[in-house]
C-alpha positions as CSV (number, residue, x, y, z in Angstrom):
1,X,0.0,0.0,0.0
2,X,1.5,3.5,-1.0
3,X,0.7,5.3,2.5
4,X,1.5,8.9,1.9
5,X,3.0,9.7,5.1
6,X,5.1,6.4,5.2
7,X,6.8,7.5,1.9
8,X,9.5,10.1,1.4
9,X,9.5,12.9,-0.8
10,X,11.6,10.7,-3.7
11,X,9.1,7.7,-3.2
12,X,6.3,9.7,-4.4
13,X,8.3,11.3,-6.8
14,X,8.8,7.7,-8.2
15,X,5.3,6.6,-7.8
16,X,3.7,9.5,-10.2
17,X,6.9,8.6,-12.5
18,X,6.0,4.9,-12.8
19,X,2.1,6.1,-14.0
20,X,0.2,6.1,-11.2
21,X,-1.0,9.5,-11.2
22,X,-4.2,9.2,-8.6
23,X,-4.5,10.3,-5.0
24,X,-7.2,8.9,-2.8
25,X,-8.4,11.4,0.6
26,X,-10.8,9.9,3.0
27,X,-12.9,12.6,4.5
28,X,-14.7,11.8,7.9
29,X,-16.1,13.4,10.8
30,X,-15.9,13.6,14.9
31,X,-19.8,13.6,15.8
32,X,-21.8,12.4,18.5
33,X,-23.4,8.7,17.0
34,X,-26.1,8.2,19.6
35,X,-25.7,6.4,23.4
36,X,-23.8,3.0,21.4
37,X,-21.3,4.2,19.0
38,X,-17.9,5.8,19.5
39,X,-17.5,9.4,18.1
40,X,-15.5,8.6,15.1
41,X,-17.6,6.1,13.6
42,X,-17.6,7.7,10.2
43,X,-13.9,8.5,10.2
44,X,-13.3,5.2,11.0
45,X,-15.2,3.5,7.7
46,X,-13.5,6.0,5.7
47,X,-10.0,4.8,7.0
48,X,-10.7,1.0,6.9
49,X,-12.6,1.7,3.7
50,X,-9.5,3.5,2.0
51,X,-7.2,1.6,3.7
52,X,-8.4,-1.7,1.7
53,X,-8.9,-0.2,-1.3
54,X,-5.6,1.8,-1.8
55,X,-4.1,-2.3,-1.1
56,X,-6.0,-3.3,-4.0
57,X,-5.3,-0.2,-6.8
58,X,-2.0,1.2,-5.4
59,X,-3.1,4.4,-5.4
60,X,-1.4,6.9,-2.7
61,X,-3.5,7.0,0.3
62,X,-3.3,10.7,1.9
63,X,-3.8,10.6,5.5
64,X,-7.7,10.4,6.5
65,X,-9.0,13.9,7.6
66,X,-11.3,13.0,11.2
67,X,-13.2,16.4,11.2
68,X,-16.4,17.5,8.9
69,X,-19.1,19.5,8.8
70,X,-21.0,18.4,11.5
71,X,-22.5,21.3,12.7
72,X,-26.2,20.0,12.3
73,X,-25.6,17.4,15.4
74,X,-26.1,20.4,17.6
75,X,-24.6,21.2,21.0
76,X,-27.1,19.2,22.1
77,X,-24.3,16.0,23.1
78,X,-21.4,16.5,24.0
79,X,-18.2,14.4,21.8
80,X,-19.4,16.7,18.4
81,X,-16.1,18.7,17.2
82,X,-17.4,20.4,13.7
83,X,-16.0,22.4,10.9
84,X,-17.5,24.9,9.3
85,X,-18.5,24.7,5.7
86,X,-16.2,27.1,4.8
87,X,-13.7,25.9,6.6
88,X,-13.5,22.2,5.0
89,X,-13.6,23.6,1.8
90,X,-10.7,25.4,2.6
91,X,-8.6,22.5,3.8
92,X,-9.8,20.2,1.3
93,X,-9.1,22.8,-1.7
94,X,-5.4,23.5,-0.3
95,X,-5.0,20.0,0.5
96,X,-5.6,19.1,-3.5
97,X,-3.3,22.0,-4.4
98,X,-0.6,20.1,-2.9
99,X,-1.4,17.0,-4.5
100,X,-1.2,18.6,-7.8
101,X,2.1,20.1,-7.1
102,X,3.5,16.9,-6.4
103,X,2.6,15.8,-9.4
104,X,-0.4,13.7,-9.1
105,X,-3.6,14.2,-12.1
106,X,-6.3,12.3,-10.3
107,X,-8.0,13.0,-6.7
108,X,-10.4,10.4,-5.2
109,X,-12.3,11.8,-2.0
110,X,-14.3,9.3,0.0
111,X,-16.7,11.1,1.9
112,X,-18.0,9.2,5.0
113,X,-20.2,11.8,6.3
114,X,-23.6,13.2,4.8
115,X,-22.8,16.9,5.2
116,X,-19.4,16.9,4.1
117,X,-20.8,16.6,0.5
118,X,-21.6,20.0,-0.1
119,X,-18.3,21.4,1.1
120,X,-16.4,19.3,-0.6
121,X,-18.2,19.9,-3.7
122,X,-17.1,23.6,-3.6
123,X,-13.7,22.5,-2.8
124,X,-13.6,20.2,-6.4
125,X,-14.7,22.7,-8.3
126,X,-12.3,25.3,-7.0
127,X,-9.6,22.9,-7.9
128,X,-10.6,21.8,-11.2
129,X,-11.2,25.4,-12.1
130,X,-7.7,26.3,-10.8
131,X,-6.0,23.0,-12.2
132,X,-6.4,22.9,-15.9
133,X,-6.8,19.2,-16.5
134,X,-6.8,18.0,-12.6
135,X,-9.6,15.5,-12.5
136,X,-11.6,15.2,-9.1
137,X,-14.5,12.6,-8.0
138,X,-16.3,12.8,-4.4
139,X,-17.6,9.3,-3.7
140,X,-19.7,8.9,-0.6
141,X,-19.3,5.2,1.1
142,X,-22.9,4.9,2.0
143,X,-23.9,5.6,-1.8
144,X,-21.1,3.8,-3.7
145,X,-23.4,1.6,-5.0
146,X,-26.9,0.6,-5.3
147,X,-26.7,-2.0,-3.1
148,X,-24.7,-0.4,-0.7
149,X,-27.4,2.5,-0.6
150,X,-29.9,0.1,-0.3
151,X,-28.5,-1.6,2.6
152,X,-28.2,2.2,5.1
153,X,-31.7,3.4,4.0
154,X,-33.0,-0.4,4.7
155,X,-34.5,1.0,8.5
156,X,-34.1,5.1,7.9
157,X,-34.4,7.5,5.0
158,X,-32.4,9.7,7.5
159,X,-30.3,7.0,8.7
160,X,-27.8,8.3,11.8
161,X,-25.7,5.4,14.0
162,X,-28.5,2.7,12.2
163,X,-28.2,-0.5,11.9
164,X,-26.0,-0.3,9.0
165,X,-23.8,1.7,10.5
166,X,-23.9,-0.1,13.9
167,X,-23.4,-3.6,12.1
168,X,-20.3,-2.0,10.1
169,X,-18.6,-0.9,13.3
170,X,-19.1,-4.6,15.0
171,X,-17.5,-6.2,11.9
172,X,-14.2,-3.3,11.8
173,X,-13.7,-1.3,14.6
174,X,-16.1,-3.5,17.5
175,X,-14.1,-0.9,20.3
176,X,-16.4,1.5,19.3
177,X,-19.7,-0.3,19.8
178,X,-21.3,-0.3,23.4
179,X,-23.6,-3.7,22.9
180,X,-25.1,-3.2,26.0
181,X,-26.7,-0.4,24.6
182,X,-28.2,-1.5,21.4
183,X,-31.6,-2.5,22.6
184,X,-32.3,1.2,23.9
185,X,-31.1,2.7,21.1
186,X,-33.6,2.8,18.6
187,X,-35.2,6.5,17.6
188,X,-37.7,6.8,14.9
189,X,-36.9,8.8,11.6
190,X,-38.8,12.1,11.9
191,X,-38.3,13.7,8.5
192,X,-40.1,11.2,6.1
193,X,-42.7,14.2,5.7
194,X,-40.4,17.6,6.3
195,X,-40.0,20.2,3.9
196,X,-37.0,21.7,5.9
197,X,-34.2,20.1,6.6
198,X,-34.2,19.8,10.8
199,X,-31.2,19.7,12.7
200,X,-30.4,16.3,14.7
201,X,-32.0,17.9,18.1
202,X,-35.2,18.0,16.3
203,X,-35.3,15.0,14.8
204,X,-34.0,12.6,17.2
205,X,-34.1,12.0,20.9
206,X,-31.0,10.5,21.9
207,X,-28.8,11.4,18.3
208,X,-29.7,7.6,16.8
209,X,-32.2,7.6,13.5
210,X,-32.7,4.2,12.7
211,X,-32.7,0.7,14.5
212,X,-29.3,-0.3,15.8
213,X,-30.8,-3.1,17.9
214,X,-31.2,-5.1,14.5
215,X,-27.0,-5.1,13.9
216,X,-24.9,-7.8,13.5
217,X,-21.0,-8.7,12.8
218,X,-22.1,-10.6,10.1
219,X,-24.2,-7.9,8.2
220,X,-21.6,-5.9,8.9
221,X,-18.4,-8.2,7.2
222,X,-21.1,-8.5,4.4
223,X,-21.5,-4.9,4.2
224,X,-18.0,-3.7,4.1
225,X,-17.0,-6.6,1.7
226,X,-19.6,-4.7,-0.7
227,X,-18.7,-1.2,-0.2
228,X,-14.9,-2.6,-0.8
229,X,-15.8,-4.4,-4.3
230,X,-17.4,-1.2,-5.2
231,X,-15.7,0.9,-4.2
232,X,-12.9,-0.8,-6.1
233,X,-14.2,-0.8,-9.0
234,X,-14.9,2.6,-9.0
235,X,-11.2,3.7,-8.1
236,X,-10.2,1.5,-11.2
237,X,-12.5,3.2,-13.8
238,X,-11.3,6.2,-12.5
239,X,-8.0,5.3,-13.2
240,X,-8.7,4.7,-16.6
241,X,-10.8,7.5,-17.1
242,X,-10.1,10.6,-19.4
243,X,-11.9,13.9,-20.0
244,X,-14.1,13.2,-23.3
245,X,-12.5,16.5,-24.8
246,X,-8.6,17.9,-24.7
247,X,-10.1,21.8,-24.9
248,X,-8.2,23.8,-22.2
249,X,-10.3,25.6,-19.2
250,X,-8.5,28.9,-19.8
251,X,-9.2,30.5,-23.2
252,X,-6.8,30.9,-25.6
253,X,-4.2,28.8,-23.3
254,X,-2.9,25.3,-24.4
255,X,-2.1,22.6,-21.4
């Protein structure tokens, strides 16, 4: 695995050299995940997540970011530690600019966390605008594919620290589930009818939408074997991938 902060500055001078080209950023957050799950739930399915993939396509894994934009959890729990929207756009965009200068034309950003989609949306269009040619894809891990999708909306259209999620975490990181706890844990999803979109302190009673009660290791190791293939698969189309026409961004400028 080509771990950017194992390698030295010649490594990854060698590593764009020998054609591979792509950068892969997981993106997750530090947010309260109800009364069972640890804090950094979605930071750590983006690391695992990455972690496994990079293995398998050799792209150079940048060190996972553990904040987001979280701000709609509220101060209502403690353990929440939020970014601004701004402010993640910010360190995402300069975090790409320093990709590009060392040399690399592709940047992957697995987004673990709802919210961070927006920002980070504003961030890839900065740099793409910026970076004539510099080709940037958000995928989120809940929504790589259908089936993967299908599996976190299966108890919650608003799904928060579900059984998904719950069943992941007891299959890759079970220090972060509190078992006990399941059985208590269930809140109902609120916003099936809303016009607005509600932060979590008035949607959910404890910071849980969904039925974690219903979790499992073994939904979870089928789970994150999905979200791997998939997610595989879409880092090695990527790879392949080029724009469907060579015009330059800025006018009367060649690349």
């Amino acid at each position: 695995m080509n771990q950017w902060h194992q390698m030295t500055w010649e490594e990854i001078a060698q590593l764009t050299q020998s054609g591979m080209d792509a950068a892969l950023l997981p993106v997750g957050a530090t947010e309260q995940h109800g009364p069972h799950l640890g804090c950094g739930m979605d930071t750590e399915i983006a690391d695992k997540l990455s972690q496994h993939v990079a293995d398998l396509t050799q792209v150079a894994l940048l060190p996972t970011l553990p904040y987001g934009c979280s701000i709609g959890h509220s101060q209502n729990w403690p353990g929440t530690i939020a970014l601004q929207p701004k402010t993640l756009i910010d360190v995402v965009k300069e975090i790409g600019d320093w990709v590009h200068i060392s040399g690399f034309k592709r940047l992957f950003i697995l987004n673990s966390h709802v919210s961070n989609f927006a920002p980070l949306r504003c961030a890839l269009e900065m740099l793409r605008a910026e970076h004539d040619g510099f080709m940037v894809a958000i995928i989120n891990s809940a929504t790589v594919s259908e089936r993967v999708k299908q599996r976190h909306f299966e108890d919650a259209e608003d799904w928060h620290a579900n059984e998904a999620e719950t069943s992941l975490m007891m299959a890759v990181a079970p220090d972060l589930v509190r078992e006990n706890l399941l059985a208590e844990s269930d809140d109902l999803d609120r916003t099936t009818d809303c016009v607005f979109s509600h932060p979590v302190n008035r949607t959910s009673l404890n910071g849980v939408t969904g039925n974690p009660s219903l979790a499992s290791k073994q939904k979870g190791e089928t789970l994150f074997n999905w979200m791997v293939e998939d997610f595989t698969q879409v880092i090695e189309k990527g790879l392949k991938e080029q724009a469907p026409l060579p015009t330059p961004y800025f006018k009367n400028r060649q690349n």
